[in-house]
C-alpha positions in Angstrom: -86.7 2.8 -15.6 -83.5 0.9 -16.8 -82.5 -2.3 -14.7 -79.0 -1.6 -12.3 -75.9 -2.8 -14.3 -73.7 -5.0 -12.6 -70.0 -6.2 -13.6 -67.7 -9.0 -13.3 -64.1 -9.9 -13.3 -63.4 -13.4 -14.0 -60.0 -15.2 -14.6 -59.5 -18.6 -15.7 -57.1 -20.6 -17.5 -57.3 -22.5 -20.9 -58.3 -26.2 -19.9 -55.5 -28.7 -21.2 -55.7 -30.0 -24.8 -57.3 -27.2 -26.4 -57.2 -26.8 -30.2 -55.3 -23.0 -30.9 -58.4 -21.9 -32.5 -60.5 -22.7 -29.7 -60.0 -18.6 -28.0 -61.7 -17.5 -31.4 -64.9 -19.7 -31.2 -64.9 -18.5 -27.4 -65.0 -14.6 -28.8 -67.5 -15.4 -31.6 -69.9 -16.8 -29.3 -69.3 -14.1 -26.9 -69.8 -11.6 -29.6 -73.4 -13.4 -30.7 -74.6 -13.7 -27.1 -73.6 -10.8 -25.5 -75.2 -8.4 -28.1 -78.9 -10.2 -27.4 -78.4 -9.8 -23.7 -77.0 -6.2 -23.7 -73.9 -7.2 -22.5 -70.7 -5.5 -23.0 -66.6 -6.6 -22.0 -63.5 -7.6 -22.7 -61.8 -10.2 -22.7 -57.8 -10.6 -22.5 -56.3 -13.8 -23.3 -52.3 -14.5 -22.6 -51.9 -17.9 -24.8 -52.6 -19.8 -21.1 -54.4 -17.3 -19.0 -57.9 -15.3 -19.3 -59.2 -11.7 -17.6 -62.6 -10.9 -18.6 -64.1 -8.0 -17.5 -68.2 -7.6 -18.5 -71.0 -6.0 -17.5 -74.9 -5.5 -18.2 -78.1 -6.3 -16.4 -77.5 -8.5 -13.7 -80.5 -10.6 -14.4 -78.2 -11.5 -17.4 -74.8 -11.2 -16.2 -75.5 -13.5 -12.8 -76.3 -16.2 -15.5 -73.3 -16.0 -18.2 -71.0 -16.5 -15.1 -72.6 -19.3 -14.3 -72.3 -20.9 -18.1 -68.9 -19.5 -17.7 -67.8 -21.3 -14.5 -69.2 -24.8 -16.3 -67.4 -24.1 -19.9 -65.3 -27.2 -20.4 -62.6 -25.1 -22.3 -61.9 -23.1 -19.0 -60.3 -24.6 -15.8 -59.7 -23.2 -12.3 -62.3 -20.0 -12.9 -62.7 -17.9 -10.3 -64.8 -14.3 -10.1 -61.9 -12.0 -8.5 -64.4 -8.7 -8.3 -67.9 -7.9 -9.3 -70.5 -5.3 -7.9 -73.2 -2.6 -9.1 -72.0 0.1 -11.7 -73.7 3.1 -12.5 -72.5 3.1 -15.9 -70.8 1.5 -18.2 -67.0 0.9 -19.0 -67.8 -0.8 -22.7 -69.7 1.2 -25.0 -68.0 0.7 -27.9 -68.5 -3.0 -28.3 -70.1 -6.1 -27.6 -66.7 -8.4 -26.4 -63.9 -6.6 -27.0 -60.7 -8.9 -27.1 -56.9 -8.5 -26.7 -54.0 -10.7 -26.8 -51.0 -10.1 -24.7 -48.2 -11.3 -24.9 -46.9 -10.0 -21.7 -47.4 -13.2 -19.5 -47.2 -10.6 -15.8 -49.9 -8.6 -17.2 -52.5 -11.6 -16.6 -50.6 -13.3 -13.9 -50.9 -10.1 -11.8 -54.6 -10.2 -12.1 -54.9 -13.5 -11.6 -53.0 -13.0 -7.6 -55.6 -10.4 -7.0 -59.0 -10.1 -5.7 -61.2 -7.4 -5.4 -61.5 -3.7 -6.2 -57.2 -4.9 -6.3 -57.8 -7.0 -9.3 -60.6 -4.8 -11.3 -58.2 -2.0 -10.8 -55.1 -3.7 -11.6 -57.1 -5.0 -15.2 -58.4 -1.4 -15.8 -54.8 0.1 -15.4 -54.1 -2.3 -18.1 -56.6 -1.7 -20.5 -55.3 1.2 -22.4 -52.4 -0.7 -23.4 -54.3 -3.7 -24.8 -55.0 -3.5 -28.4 -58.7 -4.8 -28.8 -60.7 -5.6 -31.5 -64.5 -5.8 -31.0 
C-alpha cells in the first residue's frame, strides 16, 4: 500500500542581500532533493516574492517545510494551505519553476490563506511558463 500524499503551499520572500543567482541554486537543490524523496512542485518566483506549491509523502513533505522555514535565503515564510491529496497535481516533474513578472500574481497569494490561496495559485498555474 502506498503512503497518503500530502501538499503544501508556502510563500516567502527573498531575504535581503541576495546574490541574483541565488533563485537557481534554490531550484537545483530542489530538483536533486525532491527527486530522492518522491516529491513533486512548483515553485513561482516574482524577483521579490515566492509561491511554492509541493506535494509527496508526508513523512517527507512535513520535513522539507521545516528545512524550508529555517533557509537563510527566505524571510517571513509562512504555510498558507496544506492537507491530504488523493493524487497528485505534478507528474510531470520533480520542481517545476516559473518566473513572473506580474508582481499581483504573487502578491495575491501571498494575502491569502487556505483552500483561498491553493486555489488562487492553481488558477494561475496554466499561465506560468515552467521549466522542470
Amino acid at each position: 500500500m502506498t503512503e497518503p500524499l500530502h501538499e503544501i503551499l508556502y510563500c516567502s520572500v527573498l531575504a535581503p542581500g541576495q546574490p541574483p543567482d541565488v533563485v537557481g541554486k534554490i531550484v537545483s537543490s530542489a530538483r536533486a532533493h525532491n527527486a530522492r524523496q518522491s516529491i513533486t512542485g512548483l515553485l513561482v518566483f516574482d524577483g521579490m516574492r515566492f509561491c511554492q506549491h509541493f506535494e509527496g509523502p508526508q513523512a517527507v513533505v512535513a520535513p522539507l517545510m521545516q528545512r524550508i522555514g529555517q533557509d537563510p535565503r527566505h524571510t517571513l515564510i509562512r504555510v498558507a494551505y496544506q492537507g491530504a491529496i488523493l493524487e497528485r497535481r505534478y507528474r510531470t516533474f520533480d520542481m517545476g519553476f516559473a518566473a513572473t513578472e506580474d508582481p499581483d500574481d504573487m502578491a495575491g497569494i501571498h494575502s491569502l490563506d487556505g483552500e483561498a490561496a491553493l486555489q488562487r495559485f492553481l488558477a494561475l498555474r496554466p499561465g506560468f511558463d515552467v521549466s522542470g
